[in-house]
Structures are given as C-alpha cells and as structure tokens.
C-alpha positions, 0 to 999 in steps of 0.5 A: 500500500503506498499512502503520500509516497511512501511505502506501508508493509503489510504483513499477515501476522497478527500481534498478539496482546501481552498478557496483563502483569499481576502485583502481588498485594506486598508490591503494592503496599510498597508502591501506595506508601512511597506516593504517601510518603511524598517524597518523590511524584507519582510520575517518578514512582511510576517510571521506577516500578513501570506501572501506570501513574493512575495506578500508583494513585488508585493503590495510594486511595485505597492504602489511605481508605483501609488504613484506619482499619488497620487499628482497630479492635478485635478480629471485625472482617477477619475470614473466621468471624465472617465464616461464623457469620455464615455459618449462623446465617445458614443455619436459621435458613435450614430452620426456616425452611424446616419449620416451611417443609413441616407446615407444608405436609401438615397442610397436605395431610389435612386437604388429603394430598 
C-alpha cells in the first residue's frame, strides 16, 4: 500500500496482546506508601516500578481508605468471624425452611394430598 509516497508493509501476522502483569498485594503496599510518603511524584514512582501513574494513585486511595482499619479492635472482617457469620446465617435458613417443609405436609395431610 503506498499512502503520500511512501511505502506501508503489510504483513499477515497478527500481534498478539501481552498478557496483563499481576502485583502481588506486598508490591503494592510498597508502591501506595512511597506516593504517601511524598517524597518523590507519582510520575517518578511510576517510571521506577513501570506501572501506570493512575495506578500508583488508585493503590495510594485505597492504602489511605483501609488504613484506619488497620487499628482497630478485635478480629471485625477477619475470614473466621465472617465464616461464623455464615455459618449462623445458614443455619436459621435450614430452620426456616424446616419449620416451611413441616407446615407444608401438615397442610397436605389435612386437604388429603
């Protein structure tokens, strides 16, 4: 194809996508606390870790939102207590449909189904 005088190649191969990089939750803590910190600016933090500049800046909001969770007392939103949470919910669901299943075939006998 010539596009002004020049000549574009056309090749039948497709590029393929990079596969998108995960971060483990330790490297973005680093990454969130360097932005708190201020020191440098969220454009050289970026280029130092090469990643995004609105990603440096989402982890830093989120490292800033859930920080004040992070003194709180007792276990509130530990895996073990929203297990427990669970667990409770469950079980008055079963006895709820178990008190249901009763009043059903109470009422099927009674009408002689």
């Amino acid at each position: 194809m010539v596009v002004k005088g020049r000549t574009k190649v056309q090749t039948g191969a497709t590029k393929m996508k990079a596969k998108r990089r995960r971060h483990d939750s330790t490297f973005k803590s680093r990454v969130a606390l360097e932005a708190i910190k201020g020191i440098k600016t969220i454009q050289q933090i970026a280029k130092e870790y090469e990643v995004h500049p609105v990603q440096v800046s989402d982890w830093k909001k989120t490292l800033l939102e859930r920080l004040p969770s992070v003194f709180t007392s007792g276990a509130a939103g530990s895996p073990e207590t929203d297990f427990e949470k669970e667990r409770e919910g469950l079980r008055a669901k079963i006895g709820e449909l178990t008190v249901e299943l009763d009043f059903v075939t109470k009422k099927s006998k009674q009408l002689g189904l």
